[in-house]
C-alpha positions as CSV (number, residue, x, y, z in Angstrom):
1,X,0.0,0.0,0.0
2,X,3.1,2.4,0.7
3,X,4.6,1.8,-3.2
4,X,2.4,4.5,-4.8
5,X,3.2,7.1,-2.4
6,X,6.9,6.5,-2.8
7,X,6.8,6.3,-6.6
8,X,5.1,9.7,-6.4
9,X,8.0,11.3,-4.4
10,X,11.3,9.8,-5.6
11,X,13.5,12.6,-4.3
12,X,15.2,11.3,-1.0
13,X,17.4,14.4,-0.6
14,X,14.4,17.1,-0.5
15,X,11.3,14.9,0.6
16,X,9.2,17.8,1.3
17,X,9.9,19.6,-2.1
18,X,6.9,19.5,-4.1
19,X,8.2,18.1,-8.0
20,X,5.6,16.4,-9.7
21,X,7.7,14.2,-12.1
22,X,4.4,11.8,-13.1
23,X,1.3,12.5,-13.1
24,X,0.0,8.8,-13.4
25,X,1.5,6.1,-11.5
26,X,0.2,2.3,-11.9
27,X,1.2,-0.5,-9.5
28,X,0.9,-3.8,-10.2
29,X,0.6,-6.8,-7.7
30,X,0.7,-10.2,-9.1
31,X,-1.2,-11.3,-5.6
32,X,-4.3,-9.4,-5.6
33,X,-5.6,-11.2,-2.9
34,X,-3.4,-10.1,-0.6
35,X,-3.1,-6.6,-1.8
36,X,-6.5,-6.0,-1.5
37,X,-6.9,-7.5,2.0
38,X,-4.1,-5.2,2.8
39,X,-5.9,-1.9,1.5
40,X,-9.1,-3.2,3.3
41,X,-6.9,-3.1,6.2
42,X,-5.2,-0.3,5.8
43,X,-8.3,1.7,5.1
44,X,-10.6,0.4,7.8
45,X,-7.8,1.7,10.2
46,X,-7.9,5.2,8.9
47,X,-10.8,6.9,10.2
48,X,-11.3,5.7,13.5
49,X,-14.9,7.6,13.8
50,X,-16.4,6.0,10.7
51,X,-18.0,2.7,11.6
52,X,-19.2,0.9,8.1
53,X,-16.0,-0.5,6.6
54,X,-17.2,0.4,2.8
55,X,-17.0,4.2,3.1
56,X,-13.3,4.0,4.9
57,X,-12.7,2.2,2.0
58,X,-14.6,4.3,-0.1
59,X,-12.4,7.1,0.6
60,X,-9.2,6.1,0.3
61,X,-9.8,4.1,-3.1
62,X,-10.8,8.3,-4.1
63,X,-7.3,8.7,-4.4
64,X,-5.5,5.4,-5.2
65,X,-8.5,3.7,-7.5
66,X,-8.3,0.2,-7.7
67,X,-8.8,-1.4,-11.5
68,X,-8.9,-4.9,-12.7
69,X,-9.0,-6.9,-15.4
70,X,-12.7,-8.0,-16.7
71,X,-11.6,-10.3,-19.1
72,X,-11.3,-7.4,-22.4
73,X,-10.7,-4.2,-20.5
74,X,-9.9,-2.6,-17.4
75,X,-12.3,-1.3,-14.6
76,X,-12.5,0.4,-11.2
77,X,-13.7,-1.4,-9.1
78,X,-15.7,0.0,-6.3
79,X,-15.4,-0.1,-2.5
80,X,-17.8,-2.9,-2.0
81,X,-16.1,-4.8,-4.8
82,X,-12.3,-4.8,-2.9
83,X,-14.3,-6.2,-0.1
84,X,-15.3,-8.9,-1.9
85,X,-12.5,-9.5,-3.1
86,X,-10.5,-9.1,-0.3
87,X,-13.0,-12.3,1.2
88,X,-13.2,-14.1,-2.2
89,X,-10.5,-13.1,-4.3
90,X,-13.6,-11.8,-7.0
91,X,-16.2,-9.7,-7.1
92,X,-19.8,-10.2,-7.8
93,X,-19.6,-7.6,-10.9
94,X,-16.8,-9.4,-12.2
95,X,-18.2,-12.7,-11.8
96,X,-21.0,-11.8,-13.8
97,X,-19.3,-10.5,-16.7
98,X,-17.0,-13.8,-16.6
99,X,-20.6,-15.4,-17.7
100,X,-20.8,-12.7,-20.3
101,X,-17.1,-13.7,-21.6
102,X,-17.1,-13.7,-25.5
103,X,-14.2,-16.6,-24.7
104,X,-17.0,-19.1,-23.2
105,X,-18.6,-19.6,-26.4
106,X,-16.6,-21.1,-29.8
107,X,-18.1,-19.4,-33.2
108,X,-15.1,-20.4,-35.5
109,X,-15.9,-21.2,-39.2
110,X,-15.3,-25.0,-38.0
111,X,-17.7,-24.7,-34.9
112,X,-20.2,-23.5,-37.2
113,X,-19.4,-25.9,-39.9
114,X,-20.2,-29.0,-37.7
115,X,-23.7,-27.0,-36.1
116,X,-25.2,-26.3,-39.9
117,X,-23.8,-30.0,-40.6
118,X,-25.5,-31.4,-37.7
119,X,-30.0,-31.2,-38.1
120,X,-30.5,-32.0,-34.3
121,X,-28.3,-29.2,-33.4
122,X,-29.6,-26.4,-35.6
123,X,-33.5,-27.6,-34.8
124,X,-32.3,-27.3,-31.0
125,X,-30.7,-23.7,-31.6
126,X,-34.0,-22.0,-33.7
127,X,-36.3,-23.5,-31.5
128,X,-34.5,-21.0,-28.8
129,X,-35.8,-16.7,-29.2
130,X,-33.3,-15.2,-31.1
131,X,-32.0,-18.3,-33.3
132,X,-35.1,-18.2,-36.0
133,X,-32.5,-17.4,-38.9
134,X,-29.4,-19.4,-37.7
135,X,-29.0,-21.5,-40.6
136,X,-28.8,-18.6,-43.4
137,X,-26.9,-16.2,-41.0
138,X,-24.3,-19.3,-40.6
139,X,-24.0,-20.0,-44.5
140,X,-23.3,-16.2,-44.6
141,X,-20.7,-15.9,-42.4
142,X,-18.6,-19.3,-43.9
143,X,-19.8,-18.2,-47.4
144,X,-18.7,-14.8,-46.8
145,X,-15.2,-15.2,-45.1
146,X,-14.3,-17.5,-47.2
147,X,-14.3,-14.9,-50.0
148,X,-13.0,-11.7,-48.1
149,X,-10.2,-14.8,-47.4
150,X,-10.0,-15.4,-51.2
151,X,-10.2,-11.4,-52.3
152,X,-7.2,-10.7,-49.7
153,X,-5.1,-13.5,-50.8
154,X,-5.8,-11.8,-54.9
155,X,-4.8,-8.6,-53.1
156,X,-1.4,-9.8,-52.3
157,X,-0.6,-10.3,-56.0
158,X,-2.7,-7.2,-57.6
159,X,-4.1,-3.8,-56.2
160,X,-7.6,-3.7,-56.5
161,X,-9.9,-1.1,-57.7
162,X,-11.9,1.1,-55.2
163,X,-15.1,-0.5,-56.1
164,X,-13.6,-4.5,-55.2
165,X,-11.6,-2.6,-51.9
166,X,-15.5,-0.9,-50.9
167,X,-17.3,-4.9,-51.7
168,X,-14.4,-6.1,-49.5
169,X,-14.8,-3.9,-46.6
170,X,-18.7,-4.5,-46.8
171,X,-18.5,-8.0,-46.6
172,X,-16.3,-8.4,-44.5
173,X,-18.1,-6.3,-42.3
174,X,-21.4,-8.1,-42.9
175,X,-20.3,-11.7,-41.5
176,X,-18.5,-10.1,-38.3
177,X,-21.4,-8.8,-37.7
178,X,-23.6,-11.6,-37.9
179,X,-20.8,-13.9,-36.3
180,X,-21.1,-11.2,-33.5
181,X,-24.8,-11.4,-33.2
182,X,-24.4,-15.7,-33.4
183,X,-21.7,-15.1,-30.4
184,X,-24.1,-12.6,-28.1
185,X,-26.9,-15.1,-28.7
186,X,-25.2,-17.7,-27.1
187,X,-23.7,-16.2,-24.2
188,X,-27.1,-15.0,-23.2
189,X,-28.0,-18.6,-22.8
190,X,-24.4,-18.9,-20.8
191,X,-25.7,-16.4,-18.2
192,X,-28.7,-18.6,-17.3
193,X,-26.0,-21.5,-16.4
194,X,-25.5,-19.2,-12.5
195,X,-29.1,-19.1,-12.6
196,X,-29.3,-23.0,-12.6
197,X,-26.1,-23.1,-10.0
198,X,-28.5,-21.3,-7.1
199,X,-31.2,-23.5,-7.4
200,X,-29.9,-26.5,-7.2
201,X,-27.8,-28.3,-4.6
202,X,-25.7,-30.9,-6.0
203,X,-22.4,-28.9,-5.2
204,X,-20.3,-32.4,-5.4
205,X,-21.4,-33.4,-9.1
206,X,-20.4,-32.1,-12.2
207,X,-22.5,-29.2,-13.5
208,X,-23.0,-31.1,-16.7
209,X,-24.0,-34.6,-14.6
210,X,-26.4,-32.4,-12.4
211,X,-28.1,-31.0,-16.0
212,X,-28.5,-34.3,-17.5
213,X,-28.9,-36.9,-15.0
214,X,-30.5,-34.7,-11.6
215,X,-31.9,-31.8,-12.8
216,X,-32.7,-32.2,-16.4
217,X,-36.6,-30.6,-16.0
218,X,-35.2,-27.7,-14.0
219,X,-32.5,-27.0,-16.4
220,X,-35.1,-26.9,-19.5
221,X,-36.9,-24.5,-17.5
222,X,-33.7,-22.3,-16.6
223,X,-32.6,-22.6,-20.3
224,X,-35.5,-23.1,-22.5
225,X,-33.4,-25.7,-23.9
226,X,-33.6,-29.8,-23.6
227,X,-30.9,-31.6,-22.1
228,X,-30.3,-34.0,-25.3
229,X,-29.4,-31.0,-27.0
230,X,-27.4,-29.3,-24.5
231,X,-25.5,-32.3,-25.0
232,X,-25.4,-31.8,-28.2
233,X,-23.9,-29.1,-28.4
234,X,-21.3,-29.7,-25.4
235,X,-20.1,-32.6,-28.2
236,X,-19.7,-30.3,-31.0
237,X,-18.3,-27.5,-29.4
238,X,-19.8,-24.9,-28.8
239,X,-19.2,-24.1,-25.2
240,X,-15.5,-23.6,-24.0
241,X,-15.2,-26.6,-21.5
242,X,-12.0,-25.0,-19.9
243,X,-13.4,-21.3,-19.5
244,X,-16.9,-23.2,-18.5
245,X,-15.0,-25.2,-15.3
246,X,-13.2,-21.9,-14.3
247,X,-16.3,-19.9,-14.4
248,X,-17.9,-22.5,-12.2
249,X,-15.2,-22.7,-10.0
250,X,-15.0,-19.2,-9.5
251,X,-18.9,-18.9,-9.1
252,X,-18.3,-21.7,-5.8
253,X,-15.5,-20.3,-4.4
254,X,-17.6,-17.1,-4.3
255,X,-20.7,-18.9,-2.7
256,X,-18.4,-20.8,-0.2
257,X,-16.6,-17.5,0.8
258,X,-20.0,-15.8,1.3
259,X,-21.0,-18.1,3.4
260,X,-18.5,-19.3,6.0
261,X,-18.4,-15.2,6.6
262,X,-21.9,-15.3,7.8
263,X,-20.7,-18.7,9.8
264,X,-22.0,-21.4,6.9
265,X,-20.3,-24.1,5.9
266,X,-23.1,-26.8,4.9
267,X,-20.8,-28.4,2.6
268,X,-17.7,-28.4,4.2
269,X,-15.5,-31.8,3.3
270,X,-17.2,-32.6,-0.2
271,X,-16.2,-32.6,-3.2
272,X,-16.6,-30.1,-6.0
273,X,-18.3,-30.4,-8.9
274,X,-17.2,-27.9,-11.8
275,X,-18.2,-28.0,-15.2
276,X,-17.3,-31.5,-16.7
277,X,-15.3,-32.4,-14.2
278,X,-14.9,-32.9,-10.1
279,X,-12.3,-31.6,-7.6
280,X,-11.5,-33.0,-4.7
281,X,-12.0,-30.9,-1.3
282,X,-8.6,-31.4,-0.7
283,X,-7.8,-30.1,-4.3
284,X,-10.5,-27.6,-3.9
285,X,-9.0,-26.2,-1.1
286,X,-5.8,-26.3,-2.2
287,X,-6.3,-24.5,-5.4
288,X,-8.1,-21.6,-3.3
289,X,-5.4,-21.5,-1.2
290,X,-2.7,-21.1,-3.9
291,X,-4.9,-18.4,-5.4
């Protein structure tokens, strides 16, 4: 917590001469956890007549902000958030947008390629708001890449004219647009996944066992979509399975740290379940730990 005020005065001769050499100054801890517990500390200590821990740290985050790292930019994150993370190592903003990650869902050319090739899975995806045109939007964006692909390769051997450049630029505009549109569609069916995690129980089990062996009728509910096909698309896919057993991770780490600090621990000793696969408490434990 010191660093920043002695980057900002590096002048040991005349400490009280006021120089100001930068008028930014980052700091950069590769144990956040710790960091943060120590400005939670530091700041709680502060003001001896406030009582409500948030608005010590409140104040002092006014003039060293805090920022992290959402997963595609960079964002303060507020007083309640250090406490958070300062208990959890994450915040409850930032573990929402990690189920809004562009990363948890795969819309290559050769994703997209094996959903159009594959009836079940396209019936599946337009029977789901938002998918009614999937089939022509993904011939467009294979159809279309393919040839911005071809035109640039051409481009390397001749210049081409102003009207080819302008067709280029519009179609390759076109298909990242609709891939975009393809990736936002699915990552709104992502966010439901935390919505399934609080209603059901089975903390020890995979996520994917507890959606298609325990809880397959509250997960079609949840989803809007039927378990076969959520397989489905697990097979062929189209969810990140790494990102997927991080995100759950993360989201039960949070839970667990939530509740042993109101004095909960109802599943103390059991495994975890994670997306596809199961951690051991001891491995659980030690992984948090580490982090």
């Amino acid at each position: 917590v010191q660093t920043p005020w002695t980057i900002k005065n590096p002048d040991s001769k005349s400490p009280n001469k006021e120089e100001i050499i930068k008028q930014e100054c980052y700091v950069f801890d590769f144990a956040p956890d710790r960091a943060l517990r120590q400005i939670a500390d530091y700041s709680c200590r502060l003001n001896v007549n406030e009582s409500n821990p948030e608005k010590k740290v409140e104040e002092f985050i006014h003039f060293l902000p805090v920022l992290a790292y959402d997963g595609s930019s960079m964002k303060q994150v507020d007083a309640a958030g250090i406490l958070d993370m300062a208990m959890s190592g994450t915040t409850a903003t930032l573990l929402a947008r990690r189920w809004e990650s562009a990363l948890l869902v795969n819309v290559d050319n050769n994703t997209l390629q094996r959903l159009m090739n594959n009836q079940d899975a396209m019936k599946a995806l337009m029977s789901i708001e938002g998918f009614r045109n999937l089939n022509q939007d993904i011939e467009t964006i294979i159809n279309k890449s393919e040839s911005v692909k071809k035109a640039k390769q051409e481009a390397n051997e001749r210049e081409l004219s102003k009207k080819e450049k302008k067709e280029l630029t519009d179609e390759e505009k076109e298909y990242k647009s609709i891939r975009k549109q393809i990736q936002e569609k699915l990552i709104k069916f992502a966010t439901r996944v935390p919505v399934f995690m609080y209603l059901t129980d089975y903390r020890e089990r995979s996520l994917k066992d507890v959606i298609t062996q325990l809880e397959p009728g509250l997960f079609k509910k949840v989803t809007g979509l039927e378990v076969k096909d959520f397989e489905l698309l697990v097979s062929l896919g189209v969810f990140n399975s790494a990102l997927m057993n991080d995100a759950v991770y993360k989201f039960k780490r949070y839970e667990d740290a939530s509740l042993e600090y109101i004095g909960i621990n109802k599943h103390d000793g059991e495994d975890i379940g994670l997306f596809d696969t199961v951690l051991s408490n001891d491995d659980y434990s030690q992984s948090f730990f580490n982090e």
